[in-house]
N, C-alpha and C positions, 0 to 999 in steps of 0.2 A: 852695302845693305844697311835701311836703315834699323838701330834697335829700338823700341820700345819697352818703356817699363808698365810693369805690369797694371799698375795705378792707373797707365793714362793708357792702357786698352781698354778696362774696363770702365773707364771716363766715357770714351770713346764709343761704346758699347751700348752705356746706360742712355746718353743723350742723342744717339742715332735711335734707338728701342722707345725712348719718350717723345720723338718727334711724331713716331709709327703710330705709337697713342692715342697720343692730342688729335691725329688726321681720323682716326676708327670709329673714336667714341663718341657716343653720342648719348642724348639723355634717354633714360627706357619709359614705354610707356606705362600704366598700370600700377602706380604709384600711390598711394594716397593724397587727399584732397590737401590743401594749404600744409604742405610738408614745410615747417619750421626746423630751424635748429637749437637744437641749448647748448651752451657753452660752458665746459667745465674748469676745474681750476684743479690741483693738486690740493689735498687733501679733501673736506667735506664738502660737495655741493648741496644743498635744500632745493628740490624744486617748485617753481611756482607754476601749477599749473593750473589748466584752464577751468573751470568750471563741467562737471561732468565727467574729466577726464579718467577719474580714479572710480573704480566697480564699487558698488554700493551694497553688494548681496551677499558679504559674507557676515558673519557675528565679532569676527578679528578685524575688521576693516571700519570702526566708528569715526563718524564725522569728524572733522581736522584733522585725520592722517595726513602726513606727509610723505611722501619719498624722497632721498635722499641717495646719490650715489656720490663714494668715496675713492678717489684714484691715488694709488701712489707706483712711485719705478721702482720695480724689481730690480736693482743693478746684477750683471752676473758678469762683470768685470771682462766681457771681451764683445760682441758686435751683438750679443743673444740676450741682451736685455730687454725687459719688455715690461708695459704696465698691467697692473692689475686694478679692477673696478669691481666693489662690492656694492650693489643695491638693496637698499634697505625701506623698508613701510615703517616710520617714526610716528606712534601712535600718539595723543594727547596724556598720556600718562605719561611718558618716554622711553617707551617701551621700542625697543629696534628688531623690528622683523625680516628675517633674510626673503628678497626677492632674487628668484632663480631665471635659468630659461633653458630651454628646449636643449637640448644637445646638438648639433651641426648636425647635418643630412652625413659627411662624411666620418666623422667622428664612431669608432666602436663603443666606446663607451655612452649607451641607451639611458642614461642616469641624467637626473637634472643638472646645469651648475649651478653650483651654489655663486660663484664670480666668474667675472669674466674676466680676459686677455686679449692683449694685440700681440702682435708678430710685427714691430717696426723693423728689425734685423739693421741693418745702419741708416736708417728712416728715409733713403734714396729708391730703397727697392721691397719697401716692404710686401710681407706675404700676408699680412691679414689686417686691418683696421677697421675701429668701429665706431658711430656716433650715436647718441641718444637724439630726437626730435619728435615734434606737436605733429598731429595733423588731425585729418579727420576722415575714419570710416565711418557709411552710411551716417553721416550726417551727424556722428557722434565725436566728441574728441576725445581725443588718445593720446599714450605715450608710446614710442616706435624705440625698438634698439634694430640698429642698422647695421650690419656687418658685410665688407667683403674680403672675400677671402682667394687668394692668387696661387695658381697650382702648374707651378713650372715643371720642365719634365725634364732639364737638365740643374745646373748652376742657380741660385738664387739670385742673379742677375738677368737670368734669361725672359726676355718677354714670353709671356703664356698668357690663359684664358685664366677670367676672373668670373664670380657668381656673387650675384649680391642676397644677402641671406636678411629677411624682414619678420621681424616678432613685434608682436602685441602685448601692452599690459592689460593681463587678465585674473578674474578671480578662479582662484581655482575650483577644478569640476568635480572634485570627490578625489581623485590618486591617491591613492596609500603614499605618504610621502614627500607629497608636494606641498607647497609654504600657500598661506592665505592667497597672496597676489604670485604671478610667476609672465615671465613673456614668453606668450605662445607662437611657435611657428605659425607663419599666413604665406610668407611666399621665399620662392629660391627660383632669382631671374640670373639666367646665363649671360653675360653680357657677349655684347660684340666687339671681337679688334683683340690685341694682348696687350697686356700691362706689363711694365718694370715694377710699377709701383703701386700696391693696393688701394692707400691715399687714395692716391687718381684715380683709381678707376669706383672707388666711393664719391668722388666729390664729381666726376663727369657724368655717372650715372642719376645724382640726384641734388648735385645742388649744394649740398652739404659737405663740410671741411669734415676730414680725418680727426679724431682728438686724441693728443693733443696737438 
């Protein structure tokens, strides 16, 4: 009999479960118009965005805002690190306004975040990853945060079904609570096929790399 170690079952596992993948997915439709991506870097990003792209109708939102999102890694010194991304409205005074967003569809907690997080787990099989990119609804442009999110139902190696979760940058509607700008839910597409790796099944759904 032969033995295996445990390393190269789950070798063996993840690269039979990502061939599964790559044959399933496919890109979804219903996506916004010239979906671009921005590319981050560890610590401050600035971004330069299109013209239009940032709401214009609140009193906290004066002309030459910027936004700005900041990444850094959370080390937790075993496979369960992960980064964390604070989005900020940097006004022409330099004044830094936290930008939030919706809460996940499966998430208990009903409350805005204030940052976000990925779920790389040893970034082969992650369970959740996300990107920022341009695009453009009704002919307007915008900033998108992208997320998908992987929900195995055994081992966090096991391929499962992924959902890809789409927010808008918007000003806010009045909420007791909520920051000037915040991204709003718009859509939560189920995808097709299972994934080992969240990554994948963000960048096969839309084009777009995991960050980082």
């Amino acid at each position: 009999m032969i033995k295996l170690s445990v390393h190269t079952i789950m070798t063996v596992i993840l690269a039979i479960a990502g061939t599964a993948s790559a044959a399933v997915a496919a890109p979804v439709s219903g996506l916004p118009a010239d979906l671009a991506p921005i590319t981050l870097h560890d610590g401050t990003n600035v971004m330069a965005l299109p013209p239009g792209a940032l709401p214009k109708d609140q009193p906290d939102i004066p002309a030459g805002t910027k936004i700005s999102i900041f990444r850094a890694w959370r080390d937790n010194g075993n496979a369960w690190g992960y980064h964390v991304f604070l989005v900020t409205a940097v006004t022409p005074d330099g004044r830094q306004s936290v930008i939030g967003a919706d809460p996940l569809p499966e998430s208990r907690d009903s409350s805005l975040r204030d940052h976000l997080t990925d779920t790389p787990h040893t970034s082969d099989d992650a369970l959740a990853a996300l990107s920022f990119a341009t695009a453009r609804i009704d002919n307007t442009p915008t900033l998108l945060l992208i997320e998908a999110v992987r929900s195995p139902a055994g081992a966090v190696p096991t391929p499962a079904p992924a959902t890809l979760h789409i927010y808008r940058l918007v000003a806010s509607d009045g909420i007791p609570g909520w920051p000037p700008l915040y991204f709003r839910s718009i859509s939560n597409i189920p995808l097709k096929g299972l994934f080992v790796n969240a990554g994948t099944a963000l960048s096969s759904a839309t084009g777009l790399a995991a960050g980082p």
